[in-house]
C-alpha positions in Angstrom: -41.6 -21.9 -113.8 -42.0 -25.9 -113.5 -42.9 -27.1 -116.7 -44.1 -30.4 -115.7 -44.8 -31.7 -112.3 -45.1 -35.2 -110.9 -47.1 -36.0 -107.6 -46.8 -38.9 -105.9 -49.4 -40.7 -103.7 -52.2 -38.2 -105.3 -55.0 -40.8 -104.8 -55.0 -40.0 -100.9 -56.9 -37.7 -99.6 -53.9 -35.0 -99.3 -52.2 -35.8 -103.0 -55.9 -34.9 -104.2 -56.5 -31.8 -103.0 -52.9 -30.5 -103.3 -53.1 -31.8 -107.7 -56.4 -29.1 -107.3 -54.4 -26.4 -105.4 -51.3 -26.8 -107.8 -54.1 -26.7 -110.8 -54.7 -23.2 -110.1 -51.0 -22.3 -110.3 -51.1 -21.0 -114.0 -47.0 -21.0 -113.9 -47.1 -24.5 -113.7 -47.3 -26.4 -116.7 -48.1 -29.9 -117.1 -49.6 -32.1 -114.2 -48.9 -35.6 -113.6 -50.5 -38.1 -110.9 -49.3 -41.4 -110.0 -50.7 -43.7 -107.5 -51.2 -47.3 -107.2 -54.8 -46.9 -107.3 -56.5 -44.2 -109.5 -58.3 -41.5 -107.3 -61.8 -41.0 -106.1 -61.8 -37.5 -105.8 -60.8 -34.8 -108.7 -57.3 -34.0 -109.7 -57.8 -30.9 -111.3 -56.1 -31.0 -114.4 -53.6 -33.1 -113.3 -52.9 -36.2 -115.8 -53.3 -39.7 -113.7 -51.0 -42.9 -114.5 -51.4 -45.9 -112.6 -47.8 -46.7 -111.2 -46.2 -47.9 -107.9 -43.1 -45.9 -106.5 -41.5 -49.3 -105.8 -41.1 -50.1 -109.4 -38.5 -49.2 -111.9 -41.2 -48.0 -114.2 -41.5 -45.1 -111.9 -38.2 -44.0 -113.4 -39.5 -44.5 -117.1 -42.6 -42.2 -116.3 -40.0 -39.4 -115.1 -37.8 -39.9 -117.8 -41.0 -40.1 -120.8 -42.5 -37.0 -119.7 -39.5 -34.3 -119.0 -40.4 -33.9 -115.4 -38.6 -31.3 -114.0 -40.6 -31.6 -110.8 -41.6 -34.2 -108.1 -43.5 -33.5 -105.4 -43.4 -36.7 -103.3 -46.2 -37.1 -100.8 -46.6 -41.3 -101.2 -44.9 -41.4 -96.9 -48.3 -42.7 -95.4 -49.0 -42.3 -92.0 -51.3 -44.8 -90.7 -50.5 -48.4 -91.7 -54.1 -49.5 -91.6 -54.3 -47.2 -94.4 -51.7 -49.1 -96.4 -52.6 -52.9 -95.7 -50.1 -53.2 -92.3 -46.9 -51.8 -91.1 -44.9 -54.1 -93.3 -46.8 -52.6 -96.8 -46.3 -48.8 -95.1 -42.7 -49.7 -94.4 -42.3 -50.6 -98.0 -44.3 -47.8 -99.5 -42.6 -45.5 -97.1 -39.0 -46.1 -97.4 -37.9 -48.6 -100.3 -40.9 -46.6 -102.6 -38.6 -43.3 -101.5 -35.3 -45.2 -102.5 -36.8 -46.5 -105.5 -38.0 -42.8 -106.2 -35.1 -41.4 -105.8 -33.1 -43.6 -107.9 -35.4 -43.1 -110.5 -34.6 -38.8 -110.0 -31.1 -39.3 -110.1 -31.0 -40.4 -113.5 -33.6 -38.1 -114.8 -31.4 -35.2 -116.5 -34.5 -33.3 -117.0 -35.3 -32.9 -113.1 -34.5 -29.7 -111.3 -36.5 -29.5 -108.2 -37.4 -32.2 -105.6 -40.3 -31.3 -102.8 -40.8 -34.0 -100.0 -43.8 -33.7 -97.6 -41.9 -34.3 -94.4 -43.2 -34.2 -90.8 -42.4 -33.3 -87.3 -42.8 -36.4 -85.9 -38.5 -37.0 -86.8 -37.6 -35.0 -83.7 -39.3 -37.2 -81.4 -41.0 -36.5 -78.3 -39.4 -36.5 -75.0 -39.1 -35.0 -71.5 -35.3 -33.6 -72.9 -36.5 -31.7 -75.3 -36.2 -28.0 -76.2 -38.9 -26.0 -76.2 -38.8 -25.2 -79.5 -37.3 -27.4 -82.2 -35.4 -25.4 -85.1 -34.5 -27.4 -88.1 -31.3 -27.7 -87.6 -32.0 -29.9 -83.9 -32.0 -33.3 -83.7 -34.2 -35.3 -82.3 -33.4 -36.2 -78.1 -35.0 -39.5 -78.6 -35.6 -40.7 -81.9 -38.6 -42.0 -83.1 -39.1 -45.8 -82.0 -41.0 -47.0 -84.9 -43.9 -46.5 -87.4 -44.1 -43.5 -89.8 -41.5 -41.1 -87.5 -39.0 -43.8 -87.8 -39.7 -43.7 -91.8 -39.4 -39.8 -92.1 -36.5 -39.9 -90.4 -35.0 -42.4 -93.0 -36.7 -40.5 -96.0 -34.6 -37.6 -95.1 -31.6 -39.1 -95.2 -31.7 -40.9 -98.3 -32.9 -37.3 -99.6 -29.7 -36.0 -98.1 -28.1 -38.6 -99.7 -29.6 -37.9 -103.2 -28.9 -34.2 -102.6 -24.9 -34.9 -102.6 -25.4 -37.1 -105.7 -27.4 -34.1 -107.5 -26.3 -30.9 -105.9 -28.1 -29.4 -109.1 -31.5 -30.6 -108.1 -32.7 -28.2 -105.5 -34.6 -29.6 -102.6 -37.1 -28.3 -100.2 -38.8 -30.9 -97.3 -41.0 -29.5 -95.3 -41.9 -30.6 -92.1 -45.3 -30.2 -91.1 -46.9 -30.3 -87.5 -49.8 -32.9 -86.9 -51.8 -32.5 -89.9 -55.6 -31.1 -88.8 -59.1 -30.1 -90.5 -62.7 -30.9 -91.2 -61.7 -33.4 -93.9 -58.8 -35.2 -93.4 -58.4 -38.4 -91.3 -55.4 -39.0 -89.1 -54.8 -40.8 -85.7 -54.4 -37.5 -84.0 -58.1 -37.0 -85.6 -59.0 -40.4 -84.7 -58.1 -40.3 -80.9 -59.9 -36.6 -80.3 -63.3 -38.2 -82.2 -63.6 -40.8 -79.7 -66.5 -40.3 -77.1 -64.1 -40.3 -74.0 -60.2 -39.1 -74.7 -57.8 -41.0 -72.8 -55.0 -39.0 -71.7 -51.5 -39.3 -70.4 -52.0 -39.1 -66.4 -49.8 -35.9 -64.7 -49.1 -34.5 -68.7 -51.0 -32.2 -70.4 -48.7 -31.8 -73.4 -48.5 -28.4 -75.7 -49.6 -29.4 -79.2 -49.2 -27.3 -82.6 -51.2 -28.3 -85.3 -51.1 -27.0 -89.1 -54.6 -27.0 -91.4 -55.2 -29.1 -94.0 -55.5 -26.0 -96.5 -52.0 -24.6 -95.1 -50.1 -28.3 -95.9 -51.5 -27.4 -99.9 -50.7 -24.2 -100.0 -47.2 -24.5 -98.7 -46.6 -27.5 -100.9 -47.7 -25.3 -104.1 -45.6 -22.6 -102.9 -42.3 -24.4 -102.6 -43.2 -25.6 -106.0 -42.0 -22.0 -107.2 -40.2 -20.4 -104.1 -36.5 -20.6 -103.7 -35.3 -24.1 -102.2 -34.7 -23.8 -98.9 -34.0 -27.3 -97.3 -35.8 -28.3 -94.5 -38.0 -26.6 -92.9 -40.7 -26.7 -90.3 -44.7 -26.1 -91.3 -47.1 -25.3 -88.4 -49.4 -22.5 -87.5 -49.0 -20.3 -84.9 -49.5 -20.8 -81.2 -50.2 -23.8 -79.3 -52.9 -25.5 -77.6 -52.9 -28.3 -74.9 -53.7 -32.0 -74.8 -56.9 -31.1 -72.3 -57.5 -28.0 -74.4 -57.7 -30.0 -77.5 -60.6 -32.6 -75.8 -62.2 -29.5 -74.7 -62.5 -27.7 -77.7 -63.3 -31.0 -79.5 -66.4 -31.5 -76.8 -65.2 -34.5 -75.4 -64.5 -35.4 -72.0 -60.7 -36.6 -71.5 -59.7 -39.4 -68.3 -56.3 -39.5 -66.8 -54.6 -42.5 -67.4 -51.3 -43.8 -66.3 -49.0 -43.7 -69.6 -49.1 -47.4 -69.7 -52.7 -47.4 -69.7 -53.1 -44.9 -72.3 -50.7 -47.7 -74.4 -53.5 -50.1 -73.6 -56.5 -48.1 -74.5 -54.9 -47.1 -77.7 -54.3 -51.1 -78.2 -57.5 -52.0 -77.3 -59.2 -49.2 -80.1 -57.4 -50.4 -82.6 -57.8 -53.7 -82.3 -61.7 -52.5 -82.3 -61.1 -50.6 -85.8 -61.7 -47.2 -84.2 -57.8 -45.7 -84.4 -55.1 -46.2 -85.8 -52.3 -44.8 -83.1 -48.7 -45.5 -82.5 -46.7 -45.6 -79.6 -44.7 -41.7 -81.0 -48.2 -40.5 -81.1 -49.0 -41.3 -77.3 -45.4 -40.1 -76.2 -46.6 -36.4 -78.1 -49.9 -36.9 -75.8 -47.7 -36.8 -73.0 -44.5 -34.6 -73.7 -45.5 -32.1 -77.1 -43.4 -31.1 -79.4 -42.9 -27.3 -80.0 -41.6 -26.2 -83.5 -39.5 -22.6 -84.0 -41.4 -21.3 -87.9 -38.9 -18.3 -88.5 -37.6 -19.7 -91.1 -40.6 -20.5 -92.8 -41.2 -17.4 -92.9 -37.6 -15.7 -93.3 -36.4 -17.8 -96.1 -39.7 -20.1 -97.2 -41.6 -16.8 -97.4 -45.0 -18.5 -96.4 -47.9 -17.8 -93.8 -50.2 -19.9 -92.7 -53.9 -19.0 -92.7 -54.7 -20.9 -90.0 -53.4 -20.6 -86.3 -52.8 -24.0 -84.5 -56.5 -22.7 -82.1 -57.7 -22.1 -85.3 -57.2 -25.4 -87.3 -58.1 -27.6 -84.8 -61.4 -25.7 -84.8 -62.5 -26.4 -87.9 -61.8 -29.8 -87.3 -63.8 -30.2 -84.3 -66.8 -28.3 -86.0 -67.3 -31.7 -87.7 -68.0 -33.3 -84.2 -71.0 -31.3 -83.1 -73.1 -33.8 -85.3 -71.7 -36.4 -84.1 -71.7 -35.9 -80.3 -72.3 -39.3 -78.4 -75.4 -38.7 -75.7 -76.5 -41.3 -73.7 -79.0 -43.7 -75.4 -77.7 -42.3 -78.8 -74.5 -42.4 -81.1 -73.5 -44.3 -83.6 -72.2 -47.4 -84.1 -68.4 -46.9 -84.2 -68.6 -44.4 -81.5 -70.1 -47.3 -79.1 -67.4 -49.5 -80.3 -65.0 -47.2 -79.1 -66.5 -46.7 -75.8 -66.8 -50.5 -75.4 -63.2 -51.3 -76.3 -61.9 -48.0 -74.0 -63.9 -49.4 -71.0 -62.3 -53.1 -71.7 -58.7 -51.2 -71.2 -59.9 -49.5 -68.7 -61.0 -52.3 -66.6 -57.9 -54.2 -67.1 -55.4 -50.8 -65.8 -58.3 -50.6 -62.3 -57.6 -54.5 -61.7 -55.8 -54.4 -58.3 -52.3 -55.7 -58.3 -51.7 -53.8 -61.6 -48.7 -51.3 -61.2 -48.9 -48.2 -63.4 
């Protein structure tokens, strides 16, 4: 039983609903919150306190309350969300240092969960065709929130050989997907036209929204099992994806879909990273046995099935010609910008 849990980063969108899901646990005692803003959706009965995982109070909030458990899910993905990539750097990896620091003198703590992801192994023409956890990545991460996982992890590893009584369980989740939550992978399949990699149609997995809760509850009182990979069954395709999404996709040469993805952000529309456009071209494949074997957990959704429900929330906002809104125009106008400047002869690919 954890007596009392701490969340971090539980005024995002996923820290929210995972403080409801964990509410319903009645073998979990006492709740805390901490973010550096207070939330605009419900916590359940989770107790908020306004702290930043950068500072040393962080430690004296662990340390006040007996925590015995912190579930740390304050690694951001997108840094527009976060105020650049120099804030989501700091948030991301000193905030995890400082976090951890603050663990390993906290005699009370037993059990440490860290919402990982799959983006640490990379995406590359080398790789295997399905990662286990115990792969490394082919070609690591170049930057943005992959290259902070993959740091995260080890100063975890590092904290786990400083506390081998605290036991640990990160789990590494697929490209996060369903009708509420906003990510770049989200981002790129709203957009009116979706530019893809030209000669790649790359296998994707995704894992629901729902499943990321509910396997963050339930390592909250399953046996610690180290790292493991989170993603529903199956795959699906780059094209399929745009497909079921009801959105037409273009070929473009992989510099060109660098550009497009430049040129929409700049506009406001997306917030992509260079890893994310190497997954559009080479997937990533991740082995689940032993999230099932030794994690003991089952998605409810398949990969089919949770980009479904995400693209459910598109039929209402399909762009037909002389309609659509705002945004969606901007995107068109600042794909069609990129565009022209990849068609411009004397341009190589």
């Amino acid at each position: 039983m954890a007596s009392t849990v701490l969340i971090t980063g539980v005024s995002r969108h996923l820290g929210g609903a995972y403080a409801r899901r964990l509410s319903a646990e009645e073998s979990v005692g006492r709740i805390i919150g901490v973010d550096v803003v207070p939330p605009r959706h419900g916590i359940g009965r989770a107790e908020f306190v306004r702290a930043d995982i950068r500072s040393p109070l962080i430690a004296r909030i662990i340390a006040d309350h007996d925590v015995d458990t912190v579930v740390h899910m304050s690694v951001i993905a997108t840094p527009a969300a976060s105020g650049g990539r120099t804030t989501q750097k700091e948030i991301n990896v000193i905030g995890t240092m400082q976090l951890l620091a603050a663990c390993q003198k906290a005699p009370a703590l037993r059990r440490l969960v860290v919402k990982s992801t799959a983006a640490i192994y990379g995406s590359s023409p080398k790789d295997p065709a399905m990662f286990r956890e115990e792969y490394s990545a082919r070609r690591l991460p170049s930057g943005g929130w992959g290259r902070d996982s993959v740091e995260v992890e080890g100063y975890v590893r590092g904290f786990a050989r400083r506390r081998p009584d605290v036991e640990i369980t990160m789990l590494r989740f697929a490209n996060v997907i369903g009708p509420r939550v906003r990510t770049a992978m989200t981002d790129h399949y709203s957009l009116p036209v979706v530019p893809l990699p030209l000669g790649y149609d790359a296998r994707l997995q995704f894992v629901h929204e729902d499943d990321v809760t509910d396997a963050l509850a339930h390592a909250v009182t399953a046996p610690a099992v180290g790292s493991v990979n989170i993603a529903g069954d199956g795959i699906i395709t780059a094209s399929q994806a745009a497909n079921i999404a009801g959105r037409p996709f273009v070929p473009v040469p992989r510099i060109g879909t660098g550009l497009v993805a430049g040129a929409l952000q700049r506009a406001g529309v997306v917030d992509a990273s260079v890893d994310q456009l190497d997954l559009l071209a080479f997937g990533r494949g991740l082995d689940t046995t032993k999230m099932r074997r030794e994690l003991h957990f089952e998605p409810r959704y398949t990969t089919r099935e949770a980009f479904e429900s995400f693209a459910q929330t598109l039929r209402h906002r399909m762009v037909l010609p002389g309609g659509g809104t705002r945004s969606s125009w901007r995107a068109a106008e600042a794909a069609e910008r990129a565009m022209s400047v990849i068609d411009r002869p004397g341009k190589k690919d």
